[in-house]
C-alpha positions in Angstrom: 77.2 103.1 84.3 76.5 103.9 87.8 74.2 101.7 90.2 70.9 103.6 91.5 70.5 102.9 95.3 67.0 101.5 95.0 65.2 101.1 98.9 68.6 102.3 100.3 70.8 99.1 99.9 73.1 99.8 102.6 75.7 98.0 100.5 75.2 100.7 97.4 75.4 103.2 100.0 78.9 102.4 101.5 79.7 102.4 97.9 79.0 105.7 97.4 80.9 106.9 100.4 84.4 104.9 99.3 83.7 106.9 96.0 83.1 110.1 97.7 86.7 109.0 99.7 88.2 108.8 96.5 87.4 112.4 95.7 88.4 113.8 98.7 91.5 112.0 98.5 92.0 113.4 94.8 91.4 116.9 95.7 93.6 116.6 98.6 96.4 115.5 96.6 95.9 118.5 94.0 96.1 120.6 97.0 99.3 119.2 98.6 100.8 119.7 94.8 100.7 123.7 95.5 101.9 123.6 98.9 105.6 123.9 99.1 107.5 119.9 99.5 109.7 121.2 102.8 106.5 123.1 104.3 104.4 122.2 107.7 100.9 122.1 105.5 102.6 119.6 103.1 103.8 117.5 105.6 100.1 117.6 107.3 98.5 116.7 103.6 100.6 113.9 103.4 99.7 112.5 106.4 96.3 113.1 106.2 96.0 111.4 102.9 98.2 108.0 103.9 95.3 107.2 107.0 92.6 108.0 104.1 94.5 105.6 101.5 94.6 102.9 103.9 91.1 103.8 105.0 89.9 103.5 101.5 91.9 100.0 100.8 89.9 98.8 104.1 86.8 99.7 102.9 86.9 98.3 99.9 88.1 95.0 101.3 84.9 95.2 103.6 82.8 96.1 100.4 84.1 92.8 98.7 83.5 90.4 101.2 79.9 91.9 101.7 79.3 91.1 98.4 80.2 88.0 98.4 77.9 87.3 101.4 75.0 88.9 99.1 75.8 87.5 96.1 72.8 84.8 96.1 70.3 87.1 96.4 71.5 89.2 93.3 71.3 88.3 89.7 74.6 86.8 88.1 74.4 90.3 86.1 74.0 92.8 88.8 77.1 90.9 90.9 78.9 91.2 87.9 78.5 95.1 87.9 79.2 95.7 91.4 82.4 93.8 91.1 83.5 95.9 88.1 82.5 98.8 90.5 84.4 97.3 92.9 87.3 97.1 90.8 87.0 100.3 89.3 87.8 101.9 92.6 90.4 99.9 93.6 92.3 100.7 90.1 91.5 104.2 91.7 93.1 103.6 94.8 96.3 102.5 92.7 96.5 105.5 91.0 95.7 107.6 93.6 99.0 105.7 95.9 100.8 106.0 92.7 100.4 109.7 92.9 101.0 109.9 96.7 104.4 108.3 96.3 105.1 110.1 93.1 105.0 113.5 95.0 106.6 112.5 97.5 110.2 111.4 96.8 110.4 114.8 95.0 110.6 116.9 98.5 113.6 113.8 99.9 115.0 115.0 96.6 114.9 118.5 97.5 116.3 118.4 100.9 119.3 116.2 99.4 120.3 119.0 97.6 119.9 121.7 99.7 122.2 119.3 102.2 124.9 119.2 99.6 124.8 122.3 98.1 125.6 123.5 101.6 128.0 120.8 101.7 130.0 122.1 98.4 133.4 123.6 99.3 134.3 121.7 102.6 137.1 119.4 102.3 136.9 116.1 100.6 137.9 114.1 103.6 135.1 115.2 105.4 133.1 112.8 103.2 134.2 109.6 105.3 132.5 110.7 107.9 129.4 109.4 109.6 126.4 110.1 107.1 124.6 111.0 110.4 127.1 114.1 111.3 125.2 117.1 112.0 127.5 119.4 110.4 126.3 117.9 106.5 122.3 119.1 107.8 122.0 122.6 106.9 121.0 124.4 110.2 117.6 126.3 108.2 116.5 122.3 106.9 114.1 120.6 109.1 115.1 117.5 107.8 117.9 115.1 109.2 119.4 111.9 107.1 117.7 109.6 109.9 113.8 111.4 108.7 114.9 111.1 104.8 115.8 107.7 105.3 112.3 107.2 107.3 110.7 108.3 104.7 112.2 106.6 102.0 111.3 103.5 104.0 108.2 104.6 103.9 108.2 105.4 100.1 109.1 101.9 99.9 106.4 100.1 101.9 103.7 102.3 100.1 105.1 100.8 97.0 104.9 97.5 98.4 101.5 98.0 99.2 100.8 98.9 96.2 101.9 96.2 94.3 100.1 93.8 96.3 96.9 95.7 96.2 97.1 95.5 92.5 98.3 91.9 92.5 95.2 91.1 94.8 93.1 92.8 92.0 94.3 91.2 89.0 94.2 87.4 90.8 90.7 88.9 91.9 89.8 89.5 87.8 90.9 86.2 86.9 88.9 84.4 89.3 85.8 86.5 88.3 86.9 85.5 84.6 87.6 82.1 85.5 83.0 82.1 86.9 81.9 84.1 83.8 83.4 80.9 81.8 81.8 78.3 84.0 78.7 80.5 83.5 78.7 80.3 79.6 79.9 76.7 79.8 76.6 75.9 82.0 74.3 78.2 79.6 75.8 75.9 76.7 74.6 73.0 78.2 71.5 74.1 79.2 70.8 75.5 75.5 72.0 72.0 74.6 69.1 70.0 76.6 66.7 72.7 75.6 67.5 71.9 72.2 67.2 68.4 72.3 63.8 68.5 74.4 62.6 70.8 71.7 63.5 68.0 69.6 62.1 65.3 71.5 58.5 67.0 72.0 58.5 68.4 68.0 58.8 64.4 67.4 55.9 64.0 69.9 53.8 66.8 68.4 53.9 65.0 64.8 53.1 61.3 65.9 50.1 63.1 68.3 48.9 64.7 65.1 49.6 61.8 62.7 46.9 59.8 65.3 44.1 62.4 65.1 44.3 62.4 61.8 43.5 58.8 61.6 41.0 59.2 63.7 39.3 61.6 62.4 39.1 59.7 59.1 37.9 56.6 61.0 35.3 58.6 62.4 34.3 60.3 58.7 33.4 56.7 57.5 31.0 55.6 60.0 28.3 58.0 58.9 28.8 56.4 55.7 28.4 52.7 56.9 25.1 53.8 59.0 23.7 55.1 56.0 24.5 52.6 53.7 23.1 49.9 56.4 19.9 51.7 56.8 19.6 52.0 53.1 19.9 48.0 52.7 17.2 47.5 56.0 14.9 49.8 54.0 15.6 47.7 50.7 15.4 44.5 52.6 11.6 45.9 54.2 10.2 46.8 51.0 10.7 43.6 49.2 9.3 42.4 52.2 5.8 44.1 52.6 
């Protein structure tokens, strides 16, 4: 369920701009899928979608600290949803690196074996030599083994990234987790002294009535001893005279 940005919270509204990141950064991906893995405009995708990743991931970060500062003035229900926002779009960003490095490997892959299908036929000794010789690059690849291994290192530390992005979410779930039980556990106890006062003033309640009671039946007998000691003066006169 999406928040509405009531009075334009500032806070809802950088939300909505890491979301409409995570778009952008979707449809770019879907774009760089039809451009060609050894092409310029792939090349230009890619590296236009890694600053927006990391963009994204710092955002985020910002977003949950924020909240944390604004916490106290929200409702334990509406910090709840705003985490699980939170979290929804940083599962997001983990799919949508999970995608970037997916796609990527693929054009290494490609170049590989364009290098050794040009490679096939030349004599096996050749294959002690230096990995770096310019004679196994294929003179029509823009790719050397110095860029593929680049950017398998890169592969690499987006993986890493990764990983601790969605280690830093899960530890981030169990602590939130770890409040919603402290929550209940002080709801239960509250309940618990509500209970008991209930108890403790239903008691009160019945002694309180139990006394007007009496009273009121001490009070119903007085007319009748008023009467009956009038009745005896009258008596008592009219003997008298």
């Amino acid at each position: 369920m999406a928040l509405i940005n009531i009075d334009g919270d500032p806070w809802l509204t950088e939300l909505d701009a890491c979301e409409n990141l995570s778009n952008d950064i979707q449809s770019q991906l879907a774009a760089r899928n039809r451009e060609n893995q050894l092409s310029r405009e792939y090349s230009i995708i890619s590296g236009t979608v890694r600053v927006r990743l990391k963009q994204l991931g710092s955002e985020l970060d910002q977003l949950t600290r924020k909240l944390g500062l604004i916490s106290n003035t929200l409702t334990s229900g509406e910090a709840e949803r705003r985490q699980r926002r939170i979290e929804a779009l940083q599962s997001k960003l983990i799919q949508l690196q999970r995608q970037f490095q997916y796609v990527e490997p693929a054009a290494a892959r490609s170049a590989l074996f364009e290098t050794n299908s040009n490679a096939r036929g030349r004599s096996v000794g050749f294959a002690d030599d230096d990995d770096d010789d310019p004679a196994l690059i294929p003179t029509n690849s823009k790719y050397s083994v110095g860029d593929l291994r680049t950017q398998q290192s890169r592969i690499l530390e987006d993986q890493n990234e990764g990983l601790e992005a969605l280690s830093q979410v899960i530890a981030r779930q169990k602590e939130l987790a770890t409040r919603i039980g402290g929550e209940v556990d002080r709801h239960n106890d509250i309940l618990d002294d509500l209970a008991q006062t209930m108890e403790t003033t239903d008691g009160r309640i019945n002694r309180e009535t139990r006394q007007i009671g009496d009273i009121t039946t001490q009070d119903s007998t007085w007319g009748y001893w008023i009467v009956i000691g009038l009745l005896f003066v009258a008596i008592v006169l009219t003997g008298i005279f």
